[in-house]
Steps between C-alpha positions, in 0.01 A plus 500: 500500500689707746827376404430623104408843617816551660705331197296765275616756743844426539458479134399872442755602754803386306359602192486829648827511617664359197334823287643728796824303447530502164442855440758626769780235280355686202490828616833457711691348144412790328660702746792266529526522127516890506784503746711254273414705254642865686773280657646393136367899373725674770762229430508597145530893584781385757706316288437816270656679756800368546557481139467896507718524781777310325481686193532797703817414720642385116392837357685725819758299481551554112419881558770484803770333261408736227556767721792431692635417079397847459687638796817330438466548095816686341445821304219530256426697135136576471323518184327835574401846354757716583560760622147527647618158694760615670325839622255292604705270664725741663147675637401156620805489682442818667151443592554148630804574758381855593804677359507871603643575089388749231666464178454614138597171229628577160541242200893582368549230275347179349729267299389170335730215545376141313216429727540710779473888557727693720326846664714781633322699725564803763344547836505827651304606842585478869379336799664351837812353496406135630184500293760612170720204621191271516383565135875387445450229626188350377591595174835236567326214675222487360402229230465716176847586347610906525851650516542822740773667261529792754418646810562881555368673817495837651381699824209646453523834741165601506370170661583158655520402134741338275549561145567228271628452116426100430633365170295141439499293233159222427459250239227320317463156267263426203438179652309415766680473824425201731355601845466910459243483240233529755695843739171471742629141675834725558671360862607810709852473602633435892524856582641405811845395307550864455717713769402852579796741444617821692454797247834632387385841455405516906781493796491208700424719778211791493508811671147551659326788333493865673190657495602866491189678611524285832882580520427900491175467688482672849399260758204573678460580845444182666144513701347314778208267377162642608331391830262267504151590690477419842873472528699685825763783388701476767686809455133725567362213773502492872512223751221509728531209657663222572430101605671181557432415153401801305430844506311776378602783250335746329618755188379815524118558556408147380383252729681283749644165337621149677798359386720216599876384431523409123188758372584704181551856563588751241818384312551265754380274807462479898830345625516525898260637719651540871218550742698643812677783285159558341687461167397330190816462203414527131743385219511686191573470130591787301656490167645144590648618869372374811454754798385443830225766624402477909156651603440593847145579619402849409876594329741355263825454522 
């Protein structure tokens, strides 16, 4: 009888445990099977990924070719409204490099040629030489086709200004062109390919510039600067005594004052003090010369 209460036991016992068990396997797959789940998710948006990535290193590297095609492309007609487009672009030009230039532009001629159309115009303004020479040469490296006809400058003697006469000539298709069609992916140039020139209408070497009211001016009176309070005027003191290592001075009325080798006086400093002479040496700046002033007690000398 004993034995079958402890076999019903044990009985309940594993029952027991094998519910516990089986509902941590249950509960446990259920997580398991969420983490393959994320695991082959984030796999997924990995593999994504990289197939972004490599489409963008292909896509830079086509936009690198295409520009470094654009940069090394030989002279170009645009299909464009003139002569708005060339204002524009000159003012772009301008704007873009800084150029210190003011101009007035002029349409002389327009002549029609099979598909393309030749534009004569006139550009008449000033501005600084280098800047002048810089408009020059965008206008020749630069990707869309234009012929600088001539160049005429001038001094300008009311300024740092030079005055310029430009005679330019732009063209334009009926067709489409193949790369200009959109001008806002435009490349800018390697401005650093141009060389700075010495202006012609300058001498290599300047004279510095005389300032005529200084030149006539009377010089002032130079003045001693303005004593400090507290400070010592030697030249209206007395010694009144004197120590091993300092002595005692007063100016005038005003009270007593210690001082020792290396104290500021008036325009100067202590320098020696000489106990057994009852002496006391002050050096002295005025107007940039030294001068060496010896105080005995109750004179000067």
């Amino acid at each position: 009888m004993f034995a079958k209460k402890n076999s019903v036991t044990l009985a309940a016992i594993w029952a027991v445990l094998t519910i516990i068990g089986a509902y941590w396997y249950f509960s446990n797959a259920n997580d398991l099977v969420g983490a393959v789940n994320e695991e082959k998710a984030l796999q997924n948006a990995l593999l994504d990924s990289q197939k972004k990535v490599r489409r963008l290193t292909q896509v830079e590297k086509i936009h690198a070719d295409v520009n470094l095609q654009w940069k090394q492309a030989k002279k170009r007609i645009i299909s464009a409204d003139e002569p708005s487009f060339t204002l524009s672009y000159l003012n772009w030009i301008v704007a873009t490099y800084s150029l210190n230039i003011y101009y007035d532009f002029v349409l002389n001629q327009q002549q029609k040629s099979a598909d393309v159309t030749t534009f004569a115009y006139t550009l008449t303004g000033e501005g600084s030489y280098n800047d002048i020479n810089r408009l020059i040469w965008h206008l020749t490296y630069e990707p869309i086709l234009y012929i600088v006809e001539s160049v005429n400058l001038r001094p300008n003697t009311d300024g740092e200004f030079v005055r310029f006469t430009m005679r330019l000539k732009g063209y334009s298709v009926d067709s489409k062109s193949e790369m200009l069609e959109n001008f806002s992916e435009y490349q800018l140039s390697d401005v650093s390919t141009y060389q700075g020139q010495h202006d012609v209408f300058k001498p290599l070497i300047l004279k510095p510039p005389v300032d005529v009211a200084a030149r006539n001016k009377i010089p002032e009176k130079p003045t001693l600067p303005k004593k400090q309070p507290g400070e010592i005027d030697v030249a209206k003191a007395s010694l009144k005594a004197v120590t091993a290592s300092s002595i005692f001075i007063s100016e005038g009325s005003g009270e007593m004052k210690q001082l020792r080798v290396g104290d500021s006086v008036y325009l100067g400093r202590l320098s020696e003090i000489d106990q057994n002479a009852g002496k006391a040496e002050f050096v002295l700046v005025k107007f940039g010369v030294s001068e060496t002033v010896t105080l005995t007690i109750d004179q000067r000398k």
